[in-house]
Backbone bond lengths (Angstrom), bond angles and torsions (degrees), N, CA, C in turn:
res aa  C-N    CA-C-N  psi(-1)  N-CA   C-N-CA  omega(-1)  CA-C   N-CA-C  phi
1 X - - - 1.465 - - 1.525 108.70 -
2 X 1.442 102.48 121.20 1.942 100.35 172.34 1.604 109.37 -69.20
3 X 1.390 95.57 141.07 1.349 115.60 -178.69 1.708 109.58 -88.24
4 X 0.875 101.62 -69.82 1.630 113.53 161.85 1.795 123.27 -38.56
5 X 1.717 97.68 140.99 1.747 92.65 170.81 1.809 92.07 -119.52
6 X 1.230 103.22 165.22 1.523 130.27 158.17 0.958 136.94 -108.82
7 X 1.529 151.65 62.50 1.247 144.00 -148.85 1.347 109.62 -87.03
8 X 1.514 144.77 138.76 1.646 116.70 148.01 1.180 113.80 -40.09
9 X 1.097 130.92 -59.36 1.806 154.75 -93.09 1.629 85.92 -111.60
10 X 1.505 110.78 138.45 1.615 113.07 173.37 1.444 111.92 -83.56
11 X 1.324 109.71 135.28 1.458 143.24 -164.30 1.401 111.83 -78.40
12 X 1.742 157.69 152.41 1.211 145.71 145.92 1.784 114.21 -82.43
13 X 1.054 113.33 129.54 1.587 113.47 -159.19 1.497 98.46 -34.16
14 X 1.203 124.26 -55.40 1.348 119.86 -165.82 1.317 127.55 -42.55
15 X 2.124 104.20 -37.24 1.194 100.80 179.34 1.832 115.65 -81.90
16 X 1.548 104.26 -8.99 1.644 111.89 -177.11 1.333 102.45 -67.05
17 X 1.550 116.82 -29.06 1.481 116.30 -147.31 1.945 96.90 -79.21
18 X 2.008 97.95 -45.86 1.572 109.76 171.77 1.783 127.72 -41.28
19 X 1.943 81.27 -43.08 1.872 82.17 177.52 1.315 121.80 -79.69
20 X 1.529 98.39 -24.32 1.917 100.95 175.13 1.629 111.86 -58.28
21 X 1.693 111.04 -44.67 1.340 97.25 -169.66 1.675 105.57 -79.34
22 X 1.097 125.66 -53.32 1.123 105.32 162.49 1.421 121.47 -27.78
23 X 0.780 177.14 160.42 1.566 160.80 -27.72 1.347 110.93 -64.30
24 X 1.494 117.07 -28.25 1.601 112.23 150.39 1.576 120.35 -61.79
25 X 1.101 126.63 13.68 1.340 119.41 -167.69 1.897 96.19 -124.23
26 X 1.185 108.31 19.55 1.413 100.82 -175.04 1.573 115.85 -70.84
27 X 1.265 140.94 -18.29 0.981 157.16 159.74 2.202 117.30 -53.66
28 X 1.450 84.26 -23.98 1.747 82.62 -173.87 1.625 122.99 -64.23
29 X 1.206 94.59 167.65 1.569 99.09 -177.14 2.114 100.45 -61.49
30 X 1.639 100.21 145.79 1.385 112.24 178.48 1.464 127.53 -72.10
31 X 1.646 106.43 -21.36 1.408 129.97 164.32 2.256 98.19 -39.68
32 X 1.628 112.79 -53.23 0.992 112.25 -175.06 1.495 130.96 -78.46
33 X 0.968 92.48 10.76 1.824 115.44 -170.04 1.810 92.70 -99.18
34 X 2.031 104.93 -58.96 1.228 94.70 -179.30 1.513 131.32 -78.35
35 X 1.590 102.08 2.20 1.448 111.94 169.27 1.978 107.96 -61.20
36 X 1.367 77.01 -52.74 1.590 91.44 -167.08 1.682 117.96 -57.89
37 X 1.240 118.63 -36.53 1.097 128.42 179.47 1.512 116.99 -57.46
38 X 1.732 112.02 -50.81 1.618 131.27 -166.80 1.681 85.58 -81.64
39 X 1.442 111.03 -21.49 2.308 90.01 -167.72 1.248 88.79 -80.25
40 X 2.050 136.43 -31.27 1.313 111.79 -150.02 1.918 87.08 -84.55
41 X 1.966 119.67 -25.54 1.306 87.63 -172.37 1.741 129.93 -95.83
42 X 1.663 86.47 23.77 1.721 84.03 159.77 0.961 99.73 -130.87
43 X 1.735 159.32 61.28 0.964 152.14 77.98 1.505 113.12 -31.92
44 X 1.762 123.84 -60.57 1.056 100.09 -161.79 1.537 101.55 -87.08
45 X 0.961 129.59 -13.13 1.408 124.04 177.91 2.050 103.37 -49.52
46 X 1.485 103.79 -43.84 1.232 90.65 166.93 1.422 138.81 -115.45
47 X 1.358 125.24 27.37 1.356 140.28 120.66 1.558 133.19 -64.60
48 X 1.159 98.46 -34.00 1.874 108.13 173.03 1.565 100.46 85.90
49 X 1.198 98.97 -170.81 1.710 118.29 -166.50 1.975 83.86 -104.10
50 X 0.944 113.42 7.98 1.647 87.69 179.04 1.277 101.26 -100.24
51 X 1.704 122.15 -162.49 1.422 131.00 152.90 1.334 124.37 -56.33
52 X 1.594 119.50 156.76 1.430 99.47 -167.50 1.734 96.99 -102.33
53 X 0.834 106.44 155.09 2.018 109.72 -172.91 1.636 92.35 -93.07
54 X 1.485 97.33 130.67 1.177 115.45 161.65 1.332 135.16 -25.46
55 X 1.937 109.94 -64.03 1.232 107.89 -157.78 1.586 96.44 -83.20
56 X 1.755 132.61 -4.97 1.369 129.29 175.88 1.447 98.91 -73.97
57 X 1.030 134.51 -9.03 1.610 126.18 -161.94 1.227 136.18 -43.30
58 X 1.438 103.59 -34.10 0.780 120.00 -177.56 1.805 122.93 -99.12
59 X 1.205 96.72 -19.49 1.666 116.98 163.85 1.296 117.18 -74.35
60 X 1.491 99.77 -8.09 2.041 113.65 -172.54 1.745 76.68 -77.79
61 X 1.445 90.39 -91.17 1.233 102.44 -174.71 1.578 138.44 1.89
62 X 1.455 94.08 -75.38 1.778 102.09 136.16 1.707 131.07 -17.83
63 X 1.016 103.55 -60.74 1.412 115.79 -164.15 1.608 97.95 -72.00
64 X 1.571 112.58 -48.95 1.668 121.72 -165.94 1.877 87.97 -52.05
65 X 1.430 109.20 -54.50 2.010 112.32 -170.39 1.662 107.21 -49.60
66 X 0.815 115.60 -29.39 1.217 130.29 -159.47 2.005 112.99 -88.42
67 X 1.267 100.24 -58.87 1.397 113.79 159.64 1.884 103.94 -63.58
68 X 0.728 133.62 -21.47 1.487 106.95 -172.43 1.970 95.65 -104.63
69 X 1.269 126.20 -20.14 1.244 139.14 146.36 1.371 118.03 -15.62
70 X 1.576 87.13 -85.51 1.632 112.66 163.77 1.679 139.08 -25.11
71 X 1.578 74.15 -79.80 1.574 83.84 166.02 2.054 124.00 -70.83
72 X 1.139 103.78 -24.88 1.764 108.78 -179.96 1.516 102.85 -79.04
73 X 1.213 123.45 -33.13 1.382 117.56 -174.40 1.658 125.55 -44.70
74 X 1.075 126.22 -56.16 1.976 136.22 144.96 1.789 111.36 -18.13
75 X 1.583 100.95 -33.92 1.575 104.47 -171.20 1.902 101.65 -106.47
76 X 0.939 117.66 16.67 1.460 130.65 -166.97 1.587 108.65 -68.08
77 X 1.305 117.91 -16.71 1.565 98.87 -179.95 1.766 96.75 -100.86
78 X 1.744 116.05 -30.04 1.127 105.20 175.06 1.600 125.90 -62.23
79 X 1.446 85.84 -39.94 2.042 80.60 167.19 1.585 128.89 -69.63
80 X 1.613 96.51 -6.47 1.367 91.43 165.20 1.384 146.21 -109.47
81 X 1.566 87.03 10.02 1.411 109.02 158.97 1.804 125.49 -110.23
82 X 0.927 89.80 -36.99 1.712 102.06 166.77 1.946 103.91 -62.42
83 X 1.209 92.79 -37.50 1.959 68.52 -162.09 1.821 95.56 -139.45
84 X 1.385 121.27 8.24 1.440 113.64 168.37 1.678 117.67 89.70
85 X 1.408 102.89 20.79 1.859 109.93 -154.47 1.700 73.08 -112.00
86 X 1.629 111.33 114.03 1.396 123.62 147.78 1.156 127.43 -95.29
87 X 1.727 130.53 116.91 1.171 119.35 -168.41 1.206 121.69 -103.29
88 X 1.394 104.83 25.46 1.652 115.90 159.21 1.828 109.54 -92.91
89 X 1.333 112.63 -3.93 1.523 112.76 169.12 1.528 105.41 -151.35
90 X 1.633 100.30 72.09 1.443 120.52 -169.76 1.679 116.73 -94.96
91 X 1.693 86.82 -2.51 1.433 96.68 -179.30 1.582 110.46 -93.49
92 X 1.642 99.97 -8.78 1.898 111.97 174.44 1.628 95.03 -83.17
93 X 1.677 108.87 -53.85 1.438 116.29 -162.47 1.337 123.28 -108.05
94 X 1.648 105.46 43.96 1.512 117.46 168.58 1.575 117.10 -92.17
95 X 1.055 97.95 -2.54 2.054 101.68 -176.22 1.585 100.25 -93.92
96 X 1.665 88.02 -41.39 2.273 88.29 -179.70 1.223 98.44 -54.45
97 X 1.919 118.56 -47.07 1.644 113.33 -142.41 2.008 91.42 -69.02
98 X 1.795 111.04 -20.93 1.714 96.37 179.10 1.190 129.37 -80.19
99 X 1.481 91.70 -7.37 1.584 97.00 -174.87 1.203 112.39 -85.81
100 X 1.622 123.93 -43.91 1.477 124.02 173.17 1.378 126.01 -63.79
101 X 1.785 118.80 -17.75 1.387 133.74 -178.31 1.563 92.92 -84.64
102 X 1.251 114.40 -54.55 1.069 116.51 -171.97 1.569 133.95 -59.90
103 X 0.961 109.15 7.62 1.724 125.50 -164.00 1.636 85.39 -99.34
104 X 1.813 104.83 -56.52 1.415 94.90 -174.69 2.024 131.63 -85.67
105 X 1.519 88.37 0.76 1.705 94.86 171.76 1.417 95.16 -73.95
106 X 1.387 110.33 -54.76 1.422 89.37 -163.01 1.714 137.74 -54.57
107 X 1.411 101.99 -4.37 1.453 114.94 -167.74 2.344 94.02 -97.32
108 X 1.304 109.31 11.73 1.371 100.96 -141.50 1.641 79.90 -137.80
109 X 1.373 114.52 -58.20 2.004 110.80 -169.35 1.937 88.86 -128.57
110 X 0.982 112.05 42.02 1.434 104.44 170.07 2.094 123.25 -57.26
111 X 1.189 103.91 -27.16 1.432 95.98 143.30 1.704 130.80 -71.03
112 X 1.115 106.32 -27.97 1.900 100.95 -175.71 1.904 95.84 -63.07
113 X 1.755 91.33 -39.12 1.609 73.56 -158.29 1.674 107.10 -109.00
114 X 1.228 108.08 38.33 1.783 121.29 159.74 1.693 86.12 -104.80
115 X 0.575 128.49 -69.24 1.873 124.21 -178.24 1.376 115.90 -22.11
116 X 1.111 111.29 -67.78 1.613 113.28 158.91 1.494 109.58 -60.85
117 X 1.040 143.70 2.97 1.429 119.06 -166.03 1.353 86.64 -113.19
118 X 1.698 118.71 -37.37 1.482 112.05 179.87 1.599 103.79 -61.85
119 X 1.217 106.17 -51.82 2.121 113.58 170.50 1.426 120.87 -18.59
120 X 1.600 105.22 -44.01 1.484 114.72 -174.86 1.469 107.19 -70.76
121 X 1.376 91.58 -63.47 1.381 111.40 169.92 1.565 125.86 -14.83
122 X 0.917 110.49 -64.85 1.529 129.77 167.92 1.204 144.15 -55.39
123 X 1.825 87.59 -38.68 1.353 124.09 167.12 1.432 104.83 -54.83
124 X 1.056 113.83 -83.21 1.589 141.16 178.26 1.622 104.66 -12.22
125 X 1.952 95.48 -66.38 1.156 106.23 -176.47 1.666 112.94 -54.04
126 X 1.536 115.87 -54.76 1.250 111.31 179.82 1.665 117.21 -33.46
127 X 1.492 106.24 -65.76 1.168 111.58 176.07 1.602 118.28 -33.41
128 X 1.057 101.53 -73.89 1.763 109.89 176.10 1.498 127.31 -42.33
129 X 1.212 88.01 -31.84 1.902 96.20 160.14 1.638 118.27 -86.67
130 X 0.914 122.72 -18.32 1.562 135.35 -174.66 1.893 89.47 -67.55
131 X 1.354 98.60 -60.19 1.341 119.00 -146.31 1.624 101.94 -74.82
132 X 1.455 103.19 -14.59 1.802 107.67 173.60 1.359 129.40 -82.50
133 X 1.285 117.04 129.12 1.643 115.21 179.82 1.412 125.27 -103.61
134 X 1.273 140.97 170.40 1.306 112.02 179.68 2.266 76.91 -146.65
135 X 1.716 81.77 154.67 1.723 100.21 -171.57 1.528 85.41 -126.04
136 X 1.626 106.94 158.84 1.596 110.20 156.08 1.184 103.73 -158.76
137 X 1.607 115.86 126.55 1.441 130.96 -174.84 2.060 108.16 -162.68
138 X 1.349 93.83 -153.75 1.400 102.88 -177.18 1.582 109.67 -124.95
139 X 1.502 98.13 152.29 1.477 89.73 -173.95 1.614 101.69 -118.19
140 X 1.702 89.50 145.15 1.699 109.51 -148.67 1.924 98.91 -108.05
141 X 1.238 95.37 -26.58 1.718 91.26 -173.86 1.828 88.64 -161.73
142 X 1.465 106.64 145.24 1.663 116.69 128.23 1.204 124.12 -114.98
143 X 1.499 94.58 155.13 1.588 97.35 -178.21 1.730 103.82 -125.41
144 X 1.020 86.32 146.66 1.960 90.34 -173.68 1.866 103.44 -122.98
145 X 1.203 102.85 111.82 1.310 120.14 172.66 1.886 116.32 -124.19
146 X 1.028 111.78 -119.48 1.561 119.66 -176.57 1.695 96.30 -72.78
147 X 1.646 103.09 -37.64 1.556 100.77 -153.44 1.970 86.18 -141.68
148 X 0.860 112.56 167.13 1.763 118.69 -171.55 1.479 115.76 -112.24
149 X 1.236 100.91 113.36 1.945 108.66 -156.24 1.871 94.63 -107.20
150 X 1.521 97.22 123.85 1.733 88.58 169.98 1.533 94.56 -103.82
151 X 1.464 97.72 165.15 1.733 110.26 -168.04 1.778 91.66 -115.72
152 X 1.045 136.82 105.15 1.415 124.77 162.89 1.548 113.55 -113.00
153 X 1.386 102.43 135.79 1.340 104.17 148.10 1.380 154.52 -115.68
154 X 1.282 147.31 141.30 1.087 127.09 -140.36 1.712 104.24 -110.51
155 X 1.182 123.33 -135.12 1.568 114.39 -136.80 1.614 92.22 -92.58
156 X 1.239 142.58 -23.57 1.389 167.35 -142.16 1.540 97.85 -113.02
157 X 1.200 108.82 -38.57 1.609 111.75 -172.92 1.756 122.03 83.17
158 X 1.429 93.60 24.60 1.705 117.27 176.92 1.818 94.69 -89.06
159 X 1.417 102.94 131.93 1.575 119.53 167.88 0.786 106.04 -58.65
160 X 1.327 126.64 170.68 1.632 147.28 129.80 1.578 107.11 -149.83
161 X 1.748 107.47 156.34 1.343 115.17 -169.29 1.655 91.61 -97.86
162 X 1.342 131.66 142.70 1.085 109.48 128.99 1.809 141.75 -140.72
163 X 1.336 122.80 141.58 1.870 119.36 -126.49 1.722 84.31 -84.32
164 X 1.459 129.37 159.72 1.450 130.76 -179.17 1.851 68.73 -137.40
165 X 1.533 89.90 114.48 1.437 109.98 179.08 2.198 107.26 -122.12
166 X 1.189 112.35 -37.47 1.421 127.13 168.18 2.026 125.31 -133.29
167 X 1.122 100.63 163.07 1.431 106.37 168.45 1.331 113.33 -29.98
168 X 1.502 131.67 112.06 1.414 117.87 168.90 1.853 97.94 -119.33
169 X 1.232 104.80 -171.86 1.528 121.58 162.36 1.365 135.54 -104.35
170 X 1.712 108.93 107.90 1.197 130.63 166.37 1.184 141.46 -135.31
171 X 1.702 122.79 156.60 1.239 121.76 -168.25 1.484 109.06 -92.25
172 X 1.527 114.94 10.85 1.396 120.17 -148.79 1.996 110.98 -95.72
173 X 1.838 99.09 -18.50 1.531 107.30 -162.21 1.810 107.52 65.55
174 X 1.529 108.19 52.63 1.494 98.93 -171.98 1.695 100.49 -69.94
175 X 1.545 139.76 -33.84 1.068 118.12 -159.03 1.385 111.06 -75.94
176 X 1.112 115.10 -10.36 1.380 113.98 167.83 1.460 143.57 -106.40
177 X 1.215 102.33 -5.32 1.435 151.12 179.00 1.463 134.90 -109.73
178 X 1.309 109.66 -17.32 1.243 113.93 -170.09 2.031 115.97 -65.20
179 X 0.916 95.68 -21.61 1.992 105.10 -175.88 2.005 84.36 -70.88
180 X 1.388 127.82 -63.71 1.387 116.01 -168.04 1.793 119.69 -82.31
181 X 1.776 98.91 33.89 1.690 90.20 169.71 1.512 96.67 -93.85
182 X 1.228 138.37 18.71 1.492 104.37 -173.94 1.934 93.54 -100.49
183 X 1.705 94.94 143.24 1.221 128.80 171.41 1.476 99.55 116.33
184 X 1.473 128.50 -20.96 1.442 145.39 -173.70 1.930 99.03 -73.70
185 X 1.845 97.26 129.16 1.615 102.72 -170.04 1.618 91.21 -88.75
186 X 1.397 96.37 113.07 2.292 82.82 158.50 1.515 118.85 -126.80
187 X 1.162 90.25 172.46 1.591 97.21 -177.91 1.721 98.98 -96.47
188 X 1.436 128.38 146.14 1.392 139.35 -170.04 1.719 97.84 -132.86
189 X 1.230 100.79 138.30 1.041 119.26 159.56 1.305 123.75 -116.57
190 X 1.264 135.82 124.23 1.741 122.74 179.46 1.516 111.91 -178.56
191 X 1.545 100.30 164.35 1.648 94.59 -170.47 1.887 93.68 -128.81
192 X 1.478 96.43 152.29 1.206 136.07 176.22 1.624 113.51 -56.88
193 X 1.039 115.00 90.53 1.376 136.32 164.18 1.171 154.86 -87.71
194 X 1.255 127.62 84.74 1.637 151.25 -165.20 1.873 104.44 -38.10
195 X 0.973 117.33 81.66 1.727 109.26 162.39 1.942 108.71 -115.47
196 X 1.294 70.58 147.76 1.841 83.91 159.88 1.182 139.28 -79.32
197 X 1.643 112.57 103.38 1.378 98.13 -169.83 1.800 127.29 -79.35
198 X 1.039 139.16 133.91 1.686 132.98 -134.32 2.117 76.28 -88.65
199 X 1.339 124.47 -39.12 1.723 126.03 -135.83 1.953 76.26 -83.77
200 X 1.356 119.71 -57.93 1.307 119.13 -175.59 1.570 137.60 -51.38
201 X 1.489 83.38 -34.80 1.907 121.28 -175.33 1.939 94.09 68.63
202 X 1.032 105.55 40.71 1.368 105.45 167.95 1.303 135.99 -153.61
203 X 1.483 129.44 153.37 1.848 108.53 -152.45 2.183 89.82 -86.42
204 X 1.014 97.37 156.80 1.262 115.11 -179.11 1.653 109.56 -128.20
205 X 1.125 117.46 140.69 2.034 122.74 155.02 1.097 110.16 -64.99
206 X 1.209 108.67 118.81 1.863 112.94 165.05 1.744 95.31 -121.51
207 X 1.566 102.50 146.70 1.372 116.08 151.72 1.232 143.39 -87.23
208 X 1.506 109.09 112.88 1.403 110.76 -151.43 1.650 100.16 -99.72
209 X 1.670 131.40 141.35 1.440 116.71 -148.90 1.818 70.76 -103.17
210 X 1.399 86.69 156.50 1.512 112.57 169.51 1.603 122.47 -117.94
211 X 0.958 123.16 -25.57 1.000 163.56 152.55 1.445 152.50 -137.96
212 X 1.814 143.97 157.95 1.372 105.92 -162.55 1.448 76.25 -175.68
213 X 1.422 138.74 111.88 1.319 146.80 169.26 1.779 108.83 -132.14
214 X 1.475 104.85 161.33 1.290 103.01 -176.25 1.700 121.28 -70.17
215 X 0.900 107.40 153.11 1.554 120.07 -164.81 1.980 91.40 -101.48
């Protein structure tokens, strides 16, 4: 039996990293081979041969835990001696039981589960763009304390704070520059961020910049 897969098709590291170790696993018990085989063909039986839709993604997901559940359960005392997976506390040892199934799907339906992985992918991204705002005004003051707050205001002459908490993207040279942006118009990008304030005893929105180039 080949241990190894070949795909043309480009891989996401994660799934390269699954098929590499798998081929170290050629030695394992066959019980896990036939796990792997029956999870990738009722996964796709219920994903289908198409793309997987976004907003199910997470119901996929579901379904993949569930099918490998399913089908491993018959093999339940061997997985729990071979590899420590008790399926009377499967809700502790359902991530091991994906990781060890999962070494060998991937060598077996490695398209079903790059499909979903691009799915997430996207997902993620969607989200992260949903969740982004963009401001454009002038900046009137910084203030440098624990963390470096620009003050801009925009066309109305209404404030806003916003906190430079990590690395963002700009055309501006802010780390070296940042004390001579005020009077400079930029465009901000950044999302709204839940912290606790310790002086209030209560969580507050701060705007965290994500970006910040000239306007």
């Amino acid at each position: 039996m080949e241990t190894g897969y070949i795909c043309p098709m480009k891989f996401s590291p994660f799934l390269l990293a699954l098929m590499l170790s798998a081929t170290t696993g050629a030695n394992a018990k066959d019980y896990l081979q036939e796990i792997a085989e029956k999870s990738c063909k009722c996964i796709e039986e219920r994903v289908g041969t198409s793309g997987v839709d976004n907003a199910d993604l997470e119901a996929l997901t579901m379904q993949m835990g569930l099918c490998r559940i399913e089908v491993a359960q018959p093999h339940a005392k061997k997985l729990k001696k071979d590899h420590g997976i008790d399926f009377g506390q499967i809700e502790r040892d359902g991530e091991k039981l994906g990781t060890v199934i999962g070494l060998r799907m991937a060598t077996i339906c490695p398209q079903t589960l790059l499909r979903m992985t691009q799915a997430s992918t996207e997902a993620e991204a969607e989200t992260a763009e949903i969740s982004m705002k963009s401001f454009e005004g002038t900046v009137v003051s910084v203030n440098e304390d624990q963390f470096v707050v620009f003050n801009i205001d925009d066309v109305q002459g209404k404030r806003y704070r916003f906190l430079w908490l990590d690395h963002f993207r700009s055309d501006l040279g802010v780390e070296d520059n940042f004390r001579n942006l005020v009077g400079t118009k930029v465009h901000v990008s950044y999302q709204e961020v839940e912290f606790f304030e310790p002086k209030l005893r209560e969580y507050r929105i701060f705007n965290v910049v994500r970006a910040m180039n000239r306007y």
